[in-house]
Structures are given as C-alpha cells and as structure tokens.
VEXDREN-2710 file (C-alpha; in Angstrom, 1 decimal):
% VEXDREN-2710
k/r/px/py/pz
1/UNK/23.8/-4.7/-2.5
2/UNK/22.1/-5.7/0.5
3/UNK/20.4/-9.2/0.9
4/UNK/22.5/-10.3/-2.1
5/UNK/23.5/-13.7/-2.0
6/UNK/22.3/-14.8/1.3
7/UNK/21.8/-17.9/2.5
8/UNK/20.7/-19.4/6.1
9/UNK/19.5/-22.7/7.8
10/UNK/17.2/-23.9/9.8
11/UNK/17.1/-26.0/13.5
12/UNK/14.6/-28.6/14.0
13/UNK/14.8/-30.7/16.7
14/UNK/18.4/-30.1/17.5
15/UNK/19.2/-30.9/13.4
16/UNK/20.2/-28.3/11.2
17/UNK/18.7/-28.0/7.5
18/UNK/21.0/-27.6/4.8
19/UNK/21.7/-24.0/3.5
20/UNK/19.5/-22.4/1.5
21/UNK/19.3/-19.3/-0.3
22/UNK/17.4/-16.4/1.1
23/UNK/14.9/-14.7/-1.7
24/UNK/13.8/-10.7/-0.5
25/UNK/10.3/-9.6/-2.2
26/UNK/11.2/-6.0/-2.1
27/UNK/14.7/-4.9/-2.9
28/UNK/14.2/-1.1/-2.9
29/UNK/18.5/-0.5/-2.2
30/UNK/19.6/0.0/-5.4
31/UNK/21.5/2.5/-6.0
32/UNK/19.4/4.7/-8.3
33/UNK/16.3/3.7/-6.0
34/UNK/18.0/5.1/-2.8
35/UNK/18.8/8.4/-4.8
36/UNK/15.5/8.7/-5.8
37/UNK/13.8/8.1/-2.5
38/UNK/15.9/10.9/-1.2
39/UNK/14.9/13.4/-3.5
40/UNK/11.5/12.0/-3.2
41/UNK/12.3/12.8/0.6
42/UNK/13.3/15.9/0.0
43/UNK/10.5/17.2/-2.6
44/UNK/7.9/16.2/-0.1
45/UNK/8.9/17.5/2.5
46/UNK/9.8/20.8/0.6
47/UNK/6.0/20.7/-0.6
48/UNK/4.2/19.3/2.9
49/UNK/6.6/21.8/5.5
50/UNK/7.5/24.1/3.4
51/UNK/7.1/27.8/2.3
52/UNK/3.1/27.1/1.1
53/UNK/3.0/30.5/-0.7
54/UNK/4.8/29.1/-3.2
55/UNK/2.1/26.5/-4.0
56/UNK/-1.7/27.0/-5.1
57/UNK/-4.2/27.2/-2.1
58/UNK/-5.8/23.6/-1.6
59/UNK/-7.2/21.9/1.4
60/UNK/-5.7/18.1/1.7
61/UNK/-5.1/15.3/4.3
62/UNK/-1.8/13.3/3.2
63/UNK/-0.7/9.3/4.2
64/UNK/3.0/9.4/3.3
65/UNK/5.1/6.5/3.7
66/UNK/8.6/6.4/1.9
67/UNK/7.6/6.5/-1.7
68/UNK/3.7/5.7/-1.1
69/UNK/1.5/8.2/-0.8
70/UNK/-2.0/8.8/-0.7
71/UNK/-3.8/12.2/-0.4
72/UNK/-7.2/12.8/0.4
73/UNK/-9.3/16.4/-1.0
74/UNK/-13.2/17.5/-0.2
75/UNK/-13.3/18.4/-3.7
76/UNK/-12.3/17.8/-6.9
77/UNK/-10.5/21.6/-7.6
78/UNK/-8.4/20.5/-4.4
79/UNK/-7.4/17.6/-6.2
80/UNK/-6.6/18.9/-8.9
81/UNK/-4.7/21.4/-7.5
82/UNK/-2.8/18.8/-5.4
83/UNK/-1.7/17.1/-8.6
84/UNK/-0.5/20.0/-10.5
85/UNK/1.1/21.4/-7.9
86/UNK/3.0/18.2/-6.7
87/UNK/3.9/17.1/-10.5
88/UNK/5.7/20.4/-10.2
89/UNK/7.8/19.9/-7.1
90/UNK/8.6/16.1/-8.2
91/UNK/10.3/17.7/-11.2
92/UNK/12.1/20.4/-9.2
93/UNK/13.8/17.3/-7.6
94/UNK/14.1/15.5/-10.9
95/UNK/11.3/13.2/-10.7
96/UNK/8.6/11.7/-12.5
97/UNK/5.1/11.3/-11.3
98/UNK/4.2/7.5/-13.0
99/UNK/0.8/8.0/-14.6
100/UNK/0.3/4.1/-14.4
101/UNK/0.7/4.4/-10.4
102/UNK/-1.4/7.1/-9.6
103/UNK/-5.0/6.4/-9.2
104/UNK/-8.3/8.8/-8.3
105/UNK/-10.9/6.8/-5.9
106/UNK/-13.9/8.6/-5.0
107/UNK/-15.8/7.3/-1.3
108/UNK/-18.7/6.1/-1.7
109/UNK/-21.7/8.3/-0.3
110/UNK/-25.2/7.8/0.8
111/UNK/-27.9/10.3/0.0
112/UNK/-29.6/12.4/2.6
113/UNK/-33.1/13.8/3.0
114/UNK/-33.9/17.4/3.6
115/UNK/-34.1/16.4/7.7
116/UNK/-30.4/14.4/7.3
117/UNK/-32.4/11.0/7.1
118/UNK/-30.4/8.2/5.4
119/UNK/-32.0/7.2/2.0
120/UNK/-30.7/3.7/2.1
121/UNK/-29.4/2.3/-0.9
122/UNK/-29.4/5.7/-2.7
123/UNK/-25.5/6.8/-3.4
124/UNK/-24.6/10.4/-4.4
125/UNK/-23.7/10.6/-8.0
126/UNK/-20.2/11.6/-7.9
127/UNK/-19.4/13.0/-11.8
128/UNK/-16.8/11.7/-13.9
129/UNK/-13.5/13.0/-12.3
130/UNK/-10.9/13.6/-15.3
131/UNK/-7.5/14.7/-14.6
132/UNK/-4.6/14.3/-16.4
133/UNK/-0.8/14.1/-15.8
134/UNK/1.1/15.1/-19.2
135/UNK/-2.1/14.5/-21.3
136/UNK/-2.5/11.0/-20.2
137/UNK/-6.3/10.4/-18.1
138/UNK/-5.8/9.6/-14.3
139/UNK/-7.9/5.8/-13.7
140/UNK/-10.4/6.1/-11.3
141/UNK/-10.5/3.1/-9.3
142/UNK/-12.9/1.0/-6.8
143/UNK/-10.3/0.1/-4.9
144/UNK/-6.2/0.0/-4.4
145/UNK/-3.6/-0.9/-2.2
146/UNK/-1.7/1.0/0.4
147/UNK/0.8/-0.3/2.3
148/UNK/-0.1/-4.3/1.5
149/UNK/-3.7/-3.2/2.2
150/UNK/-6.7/-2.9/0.1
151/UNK/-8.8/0.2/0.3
152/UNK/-12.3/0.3/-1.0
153/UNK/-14.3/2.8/-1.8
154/UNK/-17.0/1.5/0.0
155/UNK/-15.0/1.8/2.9
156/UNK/-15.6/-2.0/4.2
157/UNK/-13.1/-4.9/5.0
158/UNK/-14.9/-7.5/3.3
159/UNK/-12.1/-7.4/0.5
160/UNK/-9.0/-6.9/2.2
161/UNK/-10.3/-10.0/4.9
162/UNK/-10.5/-12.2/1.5
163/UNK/-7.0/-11.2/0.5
164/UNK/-5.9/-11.8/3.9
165/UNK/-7.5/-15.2/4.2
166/UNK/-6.3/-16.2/0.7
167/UNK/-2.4/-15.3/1.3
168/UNK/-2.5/-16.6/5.1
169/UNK/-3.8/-20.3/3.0
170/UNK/-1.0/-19.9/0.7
171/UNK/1.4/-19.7/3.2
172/UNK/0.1/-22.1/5.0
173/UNK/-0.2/-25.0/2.0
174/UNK/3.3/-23.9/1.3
175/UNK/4.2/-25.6/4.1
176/UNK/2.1/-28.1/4.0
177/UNK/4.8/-31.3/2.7
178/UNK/7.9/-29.4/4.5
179/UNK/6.6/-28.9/8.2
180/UNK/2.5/-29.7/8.7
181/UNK/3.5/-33.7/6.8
182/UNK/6.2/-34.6/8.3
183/UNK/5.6/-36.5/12.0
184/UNK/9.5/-35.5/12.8
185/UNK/8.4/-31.9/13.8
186/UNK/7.1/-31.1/16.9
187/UNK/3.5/-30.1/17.9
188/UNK/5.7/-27.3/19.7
189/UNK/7.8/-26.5/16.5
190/UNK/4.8/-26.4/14.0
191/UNK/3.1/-23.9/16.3
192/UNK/6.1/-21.6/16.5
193/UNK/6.5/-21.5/12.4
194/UNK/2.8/-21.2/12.5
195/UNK/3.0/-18.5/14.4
196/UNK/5.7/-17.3/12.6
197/UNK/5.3/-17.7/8.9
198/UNK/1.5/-17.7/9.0
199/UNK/-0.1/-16.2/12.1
200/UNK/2.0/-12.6/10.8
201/UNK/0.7/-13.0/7.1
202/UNK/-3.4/-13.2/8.7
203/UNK/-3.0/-10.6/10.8
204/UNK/-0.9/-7.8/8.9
205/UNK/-2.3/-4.7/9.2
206/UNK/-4.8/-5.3/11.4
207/UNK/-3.5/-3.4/14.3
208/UNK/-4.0/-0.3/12.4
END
C-alpha cells in the first residue's frame, strides 16, 4: 500500500533531524477503494456522456471530482430526478449512494418587487425539500464542504475565511516549540517552512 511505512528527515542548517515517520490524512489506495472509484468512474461517466435516453429528462450543472460530487438543479423535480436516476446507475455499477453523505442545500434568495427592485432583507420562502434515498430523508443543510471548502448557502466567504484562519493558526502553533522557539533556525529557514507548512494551509483554495 502506498505511503505505508514511510519515514523521512529533515535538514536544518546543514544538520539532519532524526527519522521520523510520515502520517498521510487521506489514504484513498486501498484496494477496495480503488475498485470502487473506478466503477464510480465508470457509472458517471456512463450517466454524464452517455446515451441520455436512457435516463429521465432533467436540467443539471454537475462539479465532479473523483468520488465528490456536487450537482446543482433550478428546481426541485430536477433534483429529484437527478437522485433517482443516479441511485440507479450507482447500482448498475454495484454501488451505494451513502444517505449520511449526501446533503440538499437550497441558495439563499432575495425577494423582488413587481419592477425587479431588491426587497432587502426579505428571502424567498423556499418549501421544505424532502427526498428520500431507500426511505431514509435527504438533510438539508446551510452549509458543506467540497473539496476542503465550505459552501454556504448564503453564498459568502465569511465562514470558509474563519476555517481558513483557524487551521492556518493550528499549523502554525504546531510549530511553535519545534521551529518559531528555537534561536538555532534561521530567519531564512522559518520563512521557508512558513511558507511551506503554513502560507499553503491560508491560502488553499483561494485561487479558485
């Protein structure tokens, strides 16, 4: 398996650090995961490029990303007809659409006047949305994450700039005793694992 027991060190002013053992957050190259992103792979692209008569008429805009994926309907009949139809095709391929890891968020949406004037602070009422996969209820959400990024329904950054500041501290203090303590690193050296291990951390996903 890949990344299994790995270790590495690390160079600081000409001294190597001893070895260390290298922990992966994501291991997604198990076996049974790799089978089961190529059938995911494959059911996709079966439902996204293939023949669509075989598939209920629905309009929808889909962010696919390996196993992530994240549709986007005008209407709650598209929807629906998104997830019925895709449940299907997952099974074709032997697969399981996880009821805990599918969520419905509505965008928020500002009433207009008969002349397309902004009411401020008047939101359409968007009605309870209930689908169900297998008989279990669909949660509708305010918010989730896509990609290590948090997507509101309000459509603002506020949150996900929180959630970046918050991790880009934590890996920041985690270094505090390590590198930012210690007067034997460089002014030069703490800027490059700044750069590095913290600047990336602030910053991810903002080019997008």
């Amino acid at each position: 398996m890949l990344y299994k027991d790995s270790k590495a060190n690390v160079k600081i002013n000409g001294e190597i650090s001893d070895s260390f053992d290298i922990e992966t957050g994501v291991i997604k190259v198990i076996e049974e995961a790799s089978v089961a992103g190529v059938k995911f792979s494959y059911g996709s692209n079966d439902f996204f490029h293939g023949s669509r008569e075989k598939y209920e008429n629905f309009n929808v805009l889909a962010l696919l990303y390996a196993d992530d994926l994240v549709t986007m309907c005008k209407t709650t009949d598209d929807l629906e007809k998104f997830i019925r139809s895709f449940e299907k095709i997952t099974q074709k391929f032997g697969l399981t659409m996880s009821v805990k890891k599918t969520y419905i968020m509505t965008l928020q949406q500002i009433k207009e006047d008969q002349h397309g004037k902004v009411l401020k602070g008047q939101e359409v009422d968007h009605h309870n949305i209930d689908i169900n996969i297998r008989n279990q209820k669909i949660e509708t959400v305010d918010s989730f994450a896509y990609l290590g990024c948090t997507i509101t329904r309000d459509q603002r950054q506020d949150t996900e700039l929180e959630i970046r500041l918050a991790k880009a501290t934590r890996a920041f203090n985690m270094l505090r005793y390590s590198i930012w303590h210690r007067k034997s690193v460089s002014i030069v050296s703490r800027l490059r694992i700044f750069r590095a291990c913290v600047l990336p951390v602030l910053l991810y996903g903002s080019e997008v």
